[in-house]
N, C-alpha and C positions, 0 to 999 in steps of 0.2 A: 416782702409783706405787701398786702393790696392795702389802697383805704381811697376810701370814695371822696369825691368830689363833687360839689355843689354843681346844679347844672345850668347853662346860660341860658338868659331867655331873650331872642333875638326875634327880627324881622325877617331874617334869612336863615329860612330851615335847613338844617344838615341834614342829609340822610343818605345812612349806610344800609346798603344791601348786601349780607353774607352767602344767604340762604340762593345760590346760582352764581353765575358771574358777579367779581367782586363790583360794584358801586359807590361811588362817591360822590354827591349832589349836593350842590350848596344852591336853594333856592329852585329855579329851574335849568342850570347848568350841571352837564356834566363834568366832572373834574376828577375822575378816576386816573392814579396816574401811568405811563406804560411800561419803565423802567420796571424790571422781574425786582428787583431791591425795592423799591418802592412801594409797590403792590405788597409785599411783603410786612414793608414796615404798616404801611394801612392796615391790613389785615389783621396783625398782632394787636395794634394798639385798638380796635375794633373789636374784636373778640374781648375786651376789656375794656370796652366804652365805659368812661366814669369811675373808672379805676386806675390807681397807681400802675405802673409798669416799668419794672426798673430799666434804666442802661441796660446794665449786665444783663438781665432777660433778653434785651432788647441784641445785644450784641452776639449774646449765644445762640440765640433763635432765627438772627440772621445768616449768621457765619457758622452754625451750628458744630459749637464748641473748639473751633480753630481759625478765630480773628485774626485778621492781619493786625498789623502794629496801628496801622492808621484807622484800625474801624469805631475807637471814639471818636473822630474827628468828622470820617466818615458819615455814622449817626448823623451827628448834628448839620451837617450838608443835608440830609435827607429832610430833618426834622425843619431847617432853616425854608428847602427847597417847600413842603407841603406847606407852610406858614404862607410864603409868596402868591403861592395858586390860591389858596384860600383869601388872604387880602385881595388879590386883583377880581375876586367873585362877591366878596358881600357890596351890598350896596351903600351908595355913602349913607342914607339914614338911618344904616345899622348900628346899634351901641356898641355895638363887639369889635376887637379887634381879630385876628387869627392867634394872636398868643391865650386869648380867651378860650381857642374853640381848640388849639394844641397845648397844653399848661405844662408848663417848665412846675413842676414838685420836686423840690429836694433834686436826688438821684433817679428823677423818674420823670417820665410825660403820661397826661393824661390826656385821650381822646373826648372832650367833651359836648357831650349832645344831650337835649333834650328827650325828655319821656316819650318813646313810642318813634323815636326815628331809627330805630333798626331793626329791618326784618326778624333779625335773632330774638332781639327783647317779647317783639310783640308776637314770636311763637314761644316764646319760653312763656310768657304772661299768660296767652291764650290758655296752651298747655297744663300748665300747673291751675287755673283755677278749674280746668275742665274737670282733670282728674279728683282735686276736690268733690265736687260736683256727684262724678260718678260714687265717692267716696258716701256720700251722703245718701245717696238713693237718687239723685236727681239726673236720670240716664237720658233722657229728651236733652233736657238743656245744657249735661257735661259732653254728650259727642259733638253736638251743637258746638261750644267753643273750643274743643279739640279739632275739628276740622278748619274753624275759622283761623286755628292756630298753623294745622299742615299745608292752609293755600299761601301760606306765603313764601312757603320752598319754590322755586322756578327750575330747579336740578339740584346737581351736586352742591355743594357748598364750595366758592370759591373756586369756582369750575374751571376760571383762567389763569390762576396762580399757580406759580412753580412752590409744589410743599417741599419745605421744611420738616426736618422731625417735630418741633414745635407745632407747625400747623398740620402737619400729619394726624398728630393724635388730637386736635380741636375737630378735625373733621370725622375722624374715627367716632369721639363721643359725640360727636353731632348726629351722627348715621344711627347709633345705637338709640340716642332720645326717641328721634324719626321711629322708628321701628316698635319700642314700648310706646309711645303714644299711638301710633296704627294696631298695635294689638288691643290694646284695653278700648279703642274705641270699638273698634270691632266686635269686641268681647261686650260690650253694653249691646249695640245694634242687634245681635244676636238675640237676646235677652228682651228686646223690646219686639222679636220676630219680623225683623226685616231680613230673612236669611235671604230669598230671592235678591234682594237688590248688593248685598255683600258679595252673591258668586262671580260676576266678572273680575271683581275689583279682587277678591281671595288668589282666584287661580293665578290671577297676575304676578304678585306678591311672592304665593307658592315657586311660580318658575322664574324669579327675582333671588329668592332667596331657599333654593333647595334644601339646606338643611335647617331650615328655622320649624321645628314642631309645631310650634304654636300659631301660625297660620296653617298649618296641613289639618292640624286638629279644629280648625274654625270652618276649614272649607269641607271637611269631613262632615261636620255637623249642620250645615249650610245646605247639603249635597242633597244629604238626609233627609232634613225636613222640608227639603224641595221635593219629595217620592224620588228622589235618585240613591237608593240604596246601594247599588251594584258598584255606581261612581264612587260612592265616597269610600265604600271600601280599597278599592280601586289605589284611591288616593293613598291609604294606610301600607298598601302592599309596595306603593312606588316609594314610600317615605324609609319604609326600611329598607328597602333596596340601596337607595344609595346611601344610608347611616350607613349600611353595612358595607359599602363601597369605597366610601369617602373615608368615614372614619372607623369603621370595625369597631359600631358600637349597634346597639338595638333600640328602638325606640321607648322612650323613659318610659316610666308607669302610666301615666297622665295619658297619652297615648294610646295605650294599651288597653285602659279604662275605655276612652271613649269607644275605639274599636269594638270593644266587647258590649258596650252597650246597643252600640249598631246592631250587633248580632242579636239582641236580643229586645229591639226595636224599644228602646227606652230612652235614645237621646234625643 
């Protein structure tokens, strides 16, 4: 069970960067640690900054489901060691100790930081009110903070870590957010006709992500009301090519619409 943790408020800032190589900064030092276990244990308790985190999580997601005998002990060498680096970093007229900013709960550690110090937070933040935003009608100012949400990706997530099944799939659903927040922004931008300036950024994405519909159909309609009719069809004939390559399927109706509107100059 998760459950949140009040969060500290110090002179020396934490900040975690998930969103590319993993980060760990206390103040203006870096303090990322190098150990593949370590980075690991970071990264878990990070993906759940201000949240419980069991041992047991913590043991399975390290050892991924086949601990040796010694990896409670283990654990807590890690957990002991990142407390260490963190004391020898804050400054003496910090109030915080490092058991403040690593918290022993029950059966669990808590990574705690304040509001806005993880790149994650503050695209998940960005993100969610953007899409609000576009929810409302307000498309200027929700792509607006959908993007100010996607710049704070720098690449892959966790680019230098050795994954885990655990951090496998954090990055999986991280990849996947990335992707529904680039489409619906795109999908405003569209709507508010800036198709010209979406085509570099579309086709890229398209040959990123070949079987994703939903950019082929954005660059399709982009193509279009740029007078490139002949392209964006173009685009429709290479889409089902490799559906029908890759996966021996056809491209969905939504697809099939758009195409057909092309055809008959109505998108």
């Amino acid at each position: 069970m998760t459950a949140t943790i009040e969060t500290p408020r110090t002179t020396a800032r934490i900040e975690l960067r998930l969103l590319g190589p993993l980060r760990l900064g206390c103040g203006t030092e870096d303090i990322t640690p190098t150990p593949t276990k370590m980075k690991q244990l970071v990264a878990m308790l990070a993906f759940n900054a201000n949240a419980a985190t069991s041992v047991s999580s913590l043991i399975d997601g390290l050892w991924e489901g086949h601990p040796p005998n010694s990896a409670r002990g283990t654990l807590h060498t890690y957990i002991t060691t990142l407390r260490r680096t963190l004391e020898a970093t804050l400054p003496s007229r910090s109030r915080l100790e490092a058991r403040d900013i690593v918290v022993t709960q029950g059966a669990s550690y808590v990574l705690a930081v304040e509001p806005g110090a993880t790149d994650l937070g503050r695209y998940r933040e960005r993100v969610r009110t953007g899409l609000a935003a576009l929810k409302e009608g307000s498309l200027a100012a929700g792509t607006r903070l959908i993007r100010e949400g996607l710049a704070e990706w720098r690449g892959e997530p966790i680019a230098d870590v050795a994954l885990t099944e655990t951090l496998d799939a954090e990055v999986l659903r991280l990849r996947e957010s990335r992707l529904y927040a680039l489409e619906q922004c795109l999908q405003a931008e569209l709507r508010l006709g800036w198709h010209a300036k979406c085509l570099e950024e579309l086709a890229l994405l398209c040959k990123r992500n070949p079987l994703h519909e939903g950019f082929h159909r954005q660059r399709m309609i982009a193509l279009n009301r740029s007078g490139r009719r002949a392209e964006a069809l173009r685009v429709f004939e290479q889409l089902e090519a490799v559906l029908q390559e890759e996966l021996e399927i056809e491209p969905d109706s939504t697809s099939l619409q758009v195409r057909d509107l092309i055809y008959a100059g109505r998108a």
